[in-house]
C-alpha positions as CSV (number, residue, x, y, z in Angstrom):
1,X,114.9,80.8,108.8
2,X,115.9,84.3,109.6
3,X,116.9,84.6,113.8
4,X,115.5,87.0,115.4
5,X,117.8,88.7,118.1
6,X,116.5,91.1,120.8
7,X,119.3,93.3,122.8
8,X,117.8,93.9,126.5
9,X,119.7,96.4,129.1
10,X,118.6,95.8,132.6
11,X,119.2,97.7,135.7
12,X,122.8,99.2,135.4
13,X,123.5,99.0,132.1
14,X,120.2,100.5,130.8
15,X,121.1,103.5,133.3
16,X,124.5,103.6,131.7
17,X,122.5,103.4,128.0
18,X,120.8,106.4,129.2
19,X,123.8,108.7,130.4
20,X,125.9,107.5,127.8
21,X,123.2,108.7,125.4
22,X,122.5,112.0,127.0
23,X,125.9,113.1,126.5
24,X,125.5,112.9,123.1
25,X,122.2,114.8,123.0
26,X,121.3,118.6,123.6
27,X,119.0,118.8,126.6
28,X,117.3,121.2,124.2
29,X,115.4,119.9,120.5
30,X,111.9,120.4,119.2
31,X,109.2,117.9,119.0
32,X,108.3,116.4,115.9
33,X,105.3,117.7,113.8
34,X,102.4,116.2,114.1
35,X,101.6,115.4,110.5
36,X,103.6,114.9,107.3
37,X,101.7,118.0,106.1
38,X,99.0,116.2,103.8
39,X,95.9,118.8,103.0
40,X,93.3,115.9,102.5
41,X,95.1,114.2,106.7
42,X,96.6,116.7,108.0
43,X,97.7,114.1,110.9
44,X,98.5,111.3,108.4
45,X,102.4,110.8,109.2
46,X,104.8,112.6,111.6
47,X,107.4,114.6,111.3
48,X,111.0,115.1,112.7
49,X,112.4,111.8,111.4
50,X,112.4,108.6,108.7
51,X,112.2,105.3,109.4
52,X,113.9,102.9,107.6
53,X,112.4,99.3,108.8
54,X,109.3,97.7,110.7
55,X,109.6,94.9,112.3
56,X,106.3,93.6,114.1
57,X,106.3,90.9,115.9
58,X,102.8,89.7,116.9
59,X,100.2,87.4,118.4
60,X,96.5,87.2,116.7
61,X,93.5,85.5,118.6
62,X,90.5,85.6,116.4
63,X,87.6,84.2,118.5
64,X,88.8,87.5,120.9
65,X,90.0,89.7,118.2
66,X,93.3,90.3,120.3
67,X,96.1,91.4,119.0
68,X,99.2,91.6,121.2
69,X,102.9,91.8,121.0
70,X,105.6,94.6,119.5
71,X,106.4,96.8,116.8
72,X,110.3,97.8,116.6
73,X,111.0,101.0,114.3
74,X,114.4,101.7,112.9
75,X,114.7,105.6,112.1
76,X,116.8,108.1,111.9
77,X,116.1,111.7,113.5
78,X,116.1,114.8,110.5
79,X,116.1,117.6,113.3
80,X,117.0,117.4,116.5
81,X,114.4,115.8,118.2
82,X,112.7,116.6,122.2
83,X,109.6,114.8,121.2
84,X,108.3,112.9,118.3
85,X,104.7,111.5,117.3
86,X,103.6,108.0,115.9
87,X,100.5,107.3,114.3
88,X,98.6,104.8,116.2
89,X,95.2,103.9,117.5
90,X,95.8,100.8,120.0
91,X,96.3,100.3,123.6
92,X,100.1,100.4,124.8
93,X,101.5,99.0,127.5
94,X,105.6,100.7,127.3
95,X,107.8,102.6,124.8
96,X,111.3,102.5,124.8
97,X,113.6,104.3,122.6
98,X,117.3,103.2,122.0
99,X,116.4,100.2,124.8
100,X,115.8,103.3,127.6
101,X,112.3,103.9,128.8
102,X,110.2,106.5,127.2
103,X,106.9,108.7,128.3
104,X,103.9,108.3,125.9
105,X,100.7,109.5,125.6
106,X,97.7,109.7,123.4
107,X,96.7,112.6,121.6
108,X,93.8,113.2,119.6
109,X,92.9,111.2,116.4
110,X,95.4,108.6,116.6
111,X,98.3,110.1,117.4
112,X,101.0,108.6,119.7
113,X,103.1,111.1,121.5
114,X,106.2,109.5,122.4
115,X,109.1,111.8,124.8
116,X,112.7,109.6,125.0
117,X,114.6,110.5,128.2
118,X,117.0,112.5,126.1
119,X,116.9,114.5,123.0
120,X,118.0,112.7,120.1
121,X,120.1,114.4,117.8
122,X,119.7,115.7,114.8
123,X,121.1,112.9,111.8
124,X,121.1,110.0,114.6
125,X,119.6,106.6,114.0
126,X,117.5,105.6,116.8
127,X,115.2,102.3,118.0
128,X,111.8,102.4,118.7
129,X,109.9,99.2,120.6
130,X,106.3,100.0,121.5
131,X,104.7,96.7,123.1
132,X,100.3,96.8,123.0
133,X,97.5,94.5,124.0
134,X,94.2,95.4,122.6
135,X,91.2,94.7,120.2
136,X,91.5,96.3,117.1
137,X,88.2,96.3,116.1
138,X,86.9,98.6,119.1
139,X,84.5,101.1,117.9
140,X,86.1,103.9,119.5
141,X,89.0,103.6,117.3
142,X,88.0,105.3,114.1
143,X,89.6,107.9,111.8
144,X,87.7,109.6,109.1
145,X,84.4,108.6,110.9
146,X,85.5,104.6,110.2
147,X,87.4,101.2,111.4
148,X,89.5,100.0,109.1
149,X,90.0,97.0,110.7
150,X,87.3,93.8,109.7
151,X,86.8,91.0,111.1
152,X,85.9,88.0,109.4
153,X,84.2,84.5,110.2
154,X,87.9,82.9,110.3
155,X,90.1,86.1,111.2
156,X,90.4,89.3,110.4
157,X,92.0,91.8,107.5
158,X,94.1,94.7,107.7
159,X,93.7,95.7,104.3
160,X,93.0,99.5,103.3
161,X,93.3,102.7,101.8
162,X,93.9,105.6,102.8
163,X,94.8,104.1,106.1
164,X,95.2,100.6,108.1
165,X,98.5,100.7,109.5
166,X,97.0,102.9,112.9
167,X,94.9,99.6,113.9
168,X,97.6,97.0,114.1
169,X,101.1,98.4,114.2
170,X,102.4,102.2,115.0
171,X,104.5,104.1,111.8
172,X,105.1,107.1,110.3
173,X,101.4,106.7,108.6
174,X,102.4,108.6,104.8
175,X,103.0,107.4,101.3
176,X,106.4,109.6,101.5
177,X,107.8,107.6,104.6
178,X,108.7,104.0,103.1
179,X,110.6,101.1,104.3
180,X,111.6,97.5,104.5
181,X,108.9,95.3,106.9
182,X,109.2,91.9,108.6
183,X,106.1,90.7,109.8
184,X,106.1,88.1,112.1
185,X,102.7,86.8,113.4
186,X,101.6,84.2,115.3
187,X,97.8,82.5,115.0
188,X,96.2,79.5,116.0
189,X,97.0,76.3,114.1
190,X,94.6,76.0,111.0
191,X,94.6,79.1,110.4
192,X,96.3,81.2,108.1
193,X,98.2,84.6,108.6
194,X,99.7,86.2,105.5
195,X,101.5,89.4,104.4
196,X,103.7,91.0,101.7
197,X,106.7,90.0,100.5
198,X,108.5,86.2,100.7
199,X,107.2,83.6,103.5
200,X,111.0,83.5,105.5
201,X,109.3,80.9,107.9
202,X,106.5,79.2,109.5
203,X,107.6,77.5,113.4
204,X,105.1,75.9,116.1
205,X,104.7,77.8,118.9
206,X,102.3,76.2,121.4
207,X,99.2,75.8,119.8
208,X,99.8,78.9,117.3
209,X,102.1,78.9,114.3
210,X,103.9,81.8,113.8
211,X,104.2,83.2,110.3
212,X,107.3,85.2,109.5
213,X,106.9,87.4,105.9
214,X,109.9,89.7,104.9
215,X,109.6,92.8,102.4
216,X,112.9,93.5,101.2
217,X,111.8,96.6,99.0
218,X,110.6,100.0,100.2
219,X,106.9,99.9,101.3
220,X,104.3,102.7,102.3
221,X,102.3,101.9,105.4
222,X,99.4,101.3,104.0
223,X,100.5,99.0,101.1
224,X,101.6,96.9,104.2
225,X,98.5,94.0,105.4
226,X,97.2,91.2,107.0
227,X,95.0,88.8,106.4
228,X,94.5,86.2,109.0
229,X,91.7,83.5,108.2
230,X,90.9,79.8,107.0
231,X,92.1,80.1,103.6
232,X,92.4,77.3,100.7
233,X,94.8,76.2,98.2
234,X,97.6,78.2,99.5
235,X,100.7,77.4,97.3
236,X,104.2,79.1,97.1
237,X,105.6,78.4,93.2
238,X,107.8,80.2,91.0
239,X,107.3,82.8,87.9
240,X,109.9,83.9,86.2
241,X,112.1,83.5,89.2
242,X,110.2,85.2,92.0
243,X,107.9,83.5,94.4
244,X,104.3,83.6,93.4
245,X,102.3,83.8,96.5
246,X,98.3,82.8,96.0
247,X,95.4,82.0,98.4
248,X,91.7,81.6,98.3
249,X,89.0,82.1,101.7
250,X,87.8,78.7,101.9
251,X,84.2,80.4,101.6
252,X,84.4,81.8,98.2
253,X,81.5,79.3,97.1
254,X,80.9,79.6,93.7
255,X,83.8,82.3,93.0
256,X,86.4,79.5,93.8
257,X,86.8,78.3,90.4
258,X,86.2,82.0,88.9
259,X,89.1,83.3,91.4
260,X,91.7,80.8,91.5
261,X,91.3,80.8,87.5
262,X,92.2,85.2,87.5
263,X,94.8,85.3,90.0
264,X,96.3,82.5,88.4
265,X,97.0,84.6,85.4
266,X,98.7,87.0,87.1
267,X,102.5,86.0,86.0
268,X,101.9,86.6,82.8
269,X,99.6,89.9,83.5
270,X,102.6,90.8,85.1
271,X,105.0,89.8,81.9
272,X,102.6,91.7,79.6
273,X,103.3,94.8,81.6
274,X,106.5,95.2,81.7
275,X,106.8,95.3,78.0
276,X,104.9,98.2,78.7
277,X,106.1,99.7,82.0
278,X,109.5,98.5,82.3
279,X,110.8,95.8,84.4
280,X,109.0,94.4,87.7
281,X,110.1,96.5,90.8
282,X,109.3,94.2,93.8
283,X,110.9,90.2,95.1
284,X,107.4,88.3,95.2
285,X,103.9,88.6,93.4
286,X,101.0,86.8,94.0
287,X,97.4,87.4,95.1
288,X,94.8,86.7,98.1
289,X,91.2,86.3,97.6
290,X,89.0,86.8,100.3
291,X,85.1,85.8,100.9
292,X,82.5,87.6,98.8
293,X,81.9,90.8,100.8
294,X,84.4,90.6,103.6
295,X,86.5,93.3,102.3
296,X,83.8,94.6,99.3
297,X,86.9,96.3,97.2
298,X,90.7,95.0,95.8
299,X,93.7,96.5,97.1
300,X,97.6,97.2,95.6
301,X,98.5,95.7,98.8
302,X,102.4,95.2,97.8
303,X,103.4,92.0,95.7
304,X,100.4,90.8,97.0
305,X,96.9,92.4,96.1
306,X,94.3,91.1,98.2
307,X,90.5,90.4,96.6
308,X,87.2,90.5,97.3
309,X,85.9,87.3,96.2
310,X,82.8,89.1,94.6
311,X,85.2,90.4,92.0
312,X,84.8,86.9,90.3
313,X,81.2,86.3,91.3
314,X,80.3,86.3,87.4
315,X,83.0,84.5,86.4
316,X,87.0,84.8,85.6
317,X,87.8,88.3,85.8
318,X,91.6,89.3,84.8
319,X,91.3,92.6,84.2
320,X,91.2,93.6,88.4
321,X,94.4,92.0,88.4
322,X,96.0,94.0,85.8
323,X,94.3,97.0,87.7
324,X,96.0,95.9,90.8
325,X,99.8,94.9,89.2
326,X,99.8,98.0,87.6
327,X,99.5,99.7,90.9
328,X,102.7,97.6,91.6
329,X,104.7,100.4,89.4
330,X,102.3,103.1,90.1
331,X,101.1,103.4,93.3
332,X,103.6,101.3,95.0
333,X,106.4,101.5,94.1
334,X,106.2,105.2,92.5
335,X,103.9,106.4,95.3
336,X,102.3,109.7,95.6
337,X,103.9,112.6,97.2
338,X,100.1,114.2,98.6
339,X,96.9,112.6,98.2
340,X,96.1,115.5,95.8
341,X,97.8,113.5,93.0
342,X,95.8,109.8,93.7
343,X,95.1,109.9,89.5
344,X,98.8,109.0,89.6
345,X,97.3,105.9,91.0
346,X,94.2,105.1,90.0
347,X,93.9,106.8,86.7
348,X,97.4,104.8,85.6
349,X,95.9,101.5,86.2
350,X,92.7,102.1,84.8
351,X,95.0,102.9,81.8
352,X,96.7,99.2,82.2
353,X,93.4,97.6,82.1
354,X,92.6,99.2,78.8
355,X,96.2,98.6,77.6
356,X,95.2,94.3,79.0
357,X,91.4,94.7,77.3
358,X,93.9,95.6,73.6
359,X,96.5,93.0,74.5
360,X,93.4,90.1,74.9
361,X,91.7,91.5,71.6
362,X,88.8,92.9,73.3
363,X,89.1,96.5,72.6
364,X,92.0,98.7,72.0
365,X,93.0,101.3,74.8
366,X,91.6,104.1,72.4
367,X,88.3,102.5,72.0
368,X,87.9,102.1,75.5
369,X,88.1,105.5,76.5
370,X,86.8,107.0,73.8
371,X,83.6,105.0,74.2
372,X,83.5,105.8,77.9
373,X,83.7,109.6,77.1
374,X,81.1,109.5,74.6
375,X,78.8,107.1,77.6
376,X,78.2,109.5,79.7
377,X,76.2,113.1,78.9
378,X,77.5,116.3,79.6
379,X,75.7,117.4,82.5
380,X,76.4,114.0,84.3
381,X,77.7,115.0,87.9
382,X,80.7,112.5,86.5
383,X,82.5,115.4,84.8
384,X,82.3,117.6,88.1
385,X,84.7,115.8,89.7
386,X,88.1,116.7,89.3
387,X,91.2,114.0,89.3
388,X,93.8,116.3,89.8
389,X,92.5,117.0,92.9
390,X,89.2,115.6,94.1
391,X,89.0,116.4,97.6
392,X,89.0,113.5,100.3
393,X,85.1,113.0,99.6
394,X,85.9,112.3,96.1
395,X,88.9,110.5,96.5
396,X,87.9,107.2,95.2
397,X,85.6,108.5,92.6
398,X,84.6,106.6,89.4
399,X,85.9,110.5,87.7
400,X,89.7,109.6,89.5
401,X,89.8,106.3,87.3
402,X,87.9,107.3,84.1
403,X,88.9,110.4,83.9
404,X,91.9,109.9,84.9
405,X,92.4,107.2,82.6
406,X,91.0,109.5,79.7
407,X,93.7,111.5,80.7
408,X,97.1,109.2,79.5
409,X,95.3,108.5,76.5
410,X,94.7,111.9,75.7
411,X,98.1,112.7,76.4
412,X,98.7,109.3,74.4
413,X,97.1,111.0,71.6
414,X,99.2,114.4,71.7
415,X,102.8,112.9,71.8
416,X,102.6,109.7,70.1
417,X,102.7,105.9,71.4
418,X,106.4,105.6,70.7
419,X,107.0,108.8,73.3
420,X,104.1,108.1,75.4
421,X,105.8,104.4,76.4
422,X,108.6,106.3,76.8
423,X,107.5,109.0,79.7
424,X,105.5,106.0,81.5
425,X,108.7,103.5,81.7
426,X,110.8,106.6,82.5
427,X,108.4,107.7,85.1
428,X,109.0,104.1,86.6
429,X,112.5,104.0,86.7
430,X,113.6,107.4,88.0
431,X,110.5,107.8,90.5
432,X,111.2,103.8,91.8
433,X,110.6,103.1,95.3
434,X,110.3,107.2,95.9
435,X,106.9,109.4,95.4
436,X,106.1,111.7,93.1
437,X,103.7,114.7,91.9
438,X,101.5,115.4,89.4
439,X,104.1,118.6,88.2
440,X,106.6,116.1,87.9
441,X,104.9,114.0,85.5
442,X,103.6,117.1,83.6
443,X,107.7,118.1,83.6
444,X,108.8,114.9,82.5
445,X,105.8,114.2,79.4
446,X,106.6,117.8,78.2
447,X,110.6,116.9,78.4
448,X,110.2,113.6,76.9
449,X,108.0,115.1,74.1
450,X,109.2,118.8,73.7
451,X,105.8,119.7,73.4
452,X,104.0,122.1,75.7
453,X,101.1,120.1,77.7
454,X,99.6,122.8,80.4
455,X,96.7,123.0,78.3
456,X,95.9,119.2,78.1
457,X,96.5,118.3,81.6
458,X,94.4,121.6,82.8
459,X,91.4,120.3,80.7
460,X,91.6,116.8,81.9
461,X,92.3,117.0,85.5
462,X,91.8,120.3,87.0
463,X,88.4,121.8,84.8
464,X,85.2,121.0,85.4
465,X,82.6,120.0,82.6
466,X,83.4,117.5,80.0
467,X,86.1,118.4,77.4
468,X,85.4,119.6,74.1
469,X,87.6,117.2,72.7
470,X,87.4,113.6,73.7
471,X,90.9,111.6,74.3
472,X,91.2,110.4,70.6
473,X,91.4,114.0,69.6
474,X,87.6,114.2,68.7
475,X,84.5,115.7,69.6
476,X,81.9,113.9,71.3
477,X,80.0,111.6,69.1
478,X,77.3,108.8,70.1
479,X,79.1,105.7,72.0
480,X,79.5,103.7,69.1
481,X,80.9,100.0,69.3
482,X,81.1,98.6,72.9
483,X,85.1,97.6,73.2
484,X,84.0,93.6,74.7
485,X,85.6,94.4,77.8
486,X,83.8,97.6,78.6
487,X,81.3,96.2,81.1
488,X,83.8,94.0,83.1
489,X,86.1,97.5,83.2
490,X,83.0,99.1,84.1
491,X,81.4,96.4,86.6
492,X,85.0,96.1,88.4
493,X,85.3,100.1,88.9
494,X,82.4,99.7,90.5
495,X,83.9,97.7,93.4
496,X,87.2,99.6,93.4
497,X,85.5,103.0,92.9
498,X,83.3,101.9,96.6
499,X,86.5,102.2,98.7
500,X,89.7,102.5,96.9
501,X,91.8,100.1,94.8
């Protein structure tokens, strides 16, 4: 049980806080910008400082869809500081920062402008508590024309991509900005409330139960859920020393047996890729499935992906969990720098699911994207997308995961598998738990190889119109052989490809 301790100045001694602080402080600083600089969200993060650790600590009603209680931020300041901005979309009832009051207010599209009483300095570590009371799924808080937030019959999920944190806890809201999360939060007995990382604790309180997770690794915001509800067959075991963390919606139906037969699996998905990525990078794995169309798409949520149950409507479906593991090493752990780069995601694990499809016997990783590029025609809008950098529209487009896929194997083809294993388990271990662009991974293949690669990545991700030269090295042919796991790839892009994953 981890104790929870809570320093509280009162009267005098939160004056004396405050003087004691200001004489450490120029009267003088700059705010904070607004965003992290992002061309597809411009106001997506803040800048000014780093935080280092999250700890929310929380109270869910369901039947209201309240959500009350406090986030506490641990940062530290990189310029001197007058004002600084956090991302948030909720209600909030004080801010303090380093236990003195601070002035808030809201700015446009979710942004939480927060003034402490005295300028912190630059290279100083500070505490932020903001305390809120609200309903998150209030129609007036939207970004990017949508709420993030869903309720269910049983709960609710805070589960999405490019952006969930702004609906249930404030943060520096940006892939580039990780850090270590507890996540404490309290719901009604006979119900369940689960998040990343290893279960510290559950404790009575009243007539709730308080859940208390703990991520001891770097996380990005929005890798970071939620998932309250009534959920089955919840069970903590161990695999290969880790806690394996799984859980089915008790409304899954017919996708029960299907779902709790895939996530199952995922231990040794996970053992199978680090032979080929390197080794695991996170404390915990495990997986949450919940009721066929409730969330409609999977998510890398970290060490615990969270799934739509309709991902195992048609029976046991593996190869969305080796999607979603991958995305443990590429994604989450090596995270991308912009949202420019999300093939660095997306086309990565499409890549593991063709690497699973050879390991299984059901297609090599070759014959799986070469019969995708011979699939689809030429002037198929498919091939006007481009991975490298889609635009926000096109973010999640099937192009960022075929394509992008078509991509490694082309490259696969160019430098070998011996050095191709190479540059991805290398890209693993010096990018872990940092972010990364696509020029880096261009720099390293080309180092790793000694061969010059402008012209293959230019092709792939950044031309229009289908390459001459499919990613075996040949020209486009008919599509041949159907690889036996084609259409489950196929069917389960078409979930992801609908809102990220």
């Amino acid at each position: 049980m981890r104790l929870r301790s809570r320093l509280v100045f009162s009267g005098t001694a939160a004056a004396l806080a405050t003087v004691l602080f200001a004489t450490t402080a120029s009267a003088a600083g700059t705010p904070g910008a607004p965003g992290a600089g992002d061309p597809y969200y411009p106001l997506d993060g803040n800048g000014g400082y780093n935080v280092s650790h999250y700890d929310l600590h929380l109270t869910y009603q369901p039947s209201a869809d309240r959500l009350s209680g406090s986030t506490t931020i641990k940062a530290k300041a990189t310029k001197e500081l007058s004002r600084f901005n956090l991302d948030f979309l909720l209600k909030v009832q004080s801010v303090t920062v380093n236990y003195a009051p601070a002035t808030f207010a809201k700015g446009a599209k979710g942004e939480l402008l927060v003034t402490p009483s005295a300028a912190l300095p630059k290279n100083s570590k500070f505490t932020v508590v903001v305390k809120y009371n609200d309903v998150p799924s209030n129609p007036a808080y939207t970004l990017n024309g949508f709420n993030s937030w869903s309720r269910t019959s049983t709960g609710a999920l805070a589960v999405n991509e490019p952006q969930i944190a702004p609906w249930w806890y404030p943060s520096n809201n940006h892939p580039t900005d990780k850090a270590t999360f507890d996540v404490s939060v309290a719901v009604p007995a006979g119900v369940e409330a689960l998040s990343n990382g290893v279960l510290v604790s559950k404790q009575p309180e009243g007539a709730n139960v308080r859940w208390n997770w703990h991520s001891a690794k770097p996380q990005n915001t929005y890798c970071t859920f939620l998932v309250v509800g009534q959920l089955d067959d919840l069970r903590i075991t161990t695999a290969n020393g880790k806690p394996f963390i799984t859980a089915y919606a008790n409304n899954l139906g017919n996708a029960a047996a299907a779902a709790k037969a895939s996530v199952r699996r995922t231990p040794g998905i996970v053992a199978f890729q680090e032979t080929q990525f390197g080794p695991y990078p996170f404390e915990a794995l495990g997986g949450v499935v919940v009721g066929v169309g409730e969330l409609g798409f999977a998510l890398e949520t970290q060490t615990t992906p969270v799934y739509d149950g309709g991902f195992f409507d048609s029976g046991p479906n593996t190869y969305v969990v080796a999607h979603e593991m991958a995305h443990q090493w590429f994604g989450d752990s090596v995270s991308v720098r912009r949202w420019t780069d999300i093939w660095l995601n997306e086309g990565f694990a499409t890549y593991a699911e063709y690497l699973w499809s050879e390991h299984l016997g059901e297609g090599t990783a070759a014959e799986n994207a070469q019969f995708v590029y011979n699939s689809i025609p030429a002037d198929d809008p498919f091939w006007q997308v481009l991975p490298g950098n889609p635009g926000p529209a096109n973010q999640f487009d099937g192009a960022v995961y075929d394509r992008g896929g078509m991509t490694l194997q082309a490259l696969r083809t160019a430098v070998g598998k011996p050095v191709f294993f190479n540059i991805l388990r290398t890209w693993a271990a010096t990018k872990k738990y940092g972010d990364a662009t696509t020029a880096q991974f261009i720099a390293l293949a080309e180092s790793k190889s000694g061969k010059q690669l402008d012209a293959l990545f230019t092709t792939w991700l950044y031309t229009k119109g289908k390459p001459a030269v499919g990613p075996n090295g040949r020209a486009a042919a008919t599509a041949g052989a159907e690889p036996k796991s084609y259409q489950q790839i196929k069917q389960t892009h078409a979930l992801l490809a609908a809102h990220g994953g």
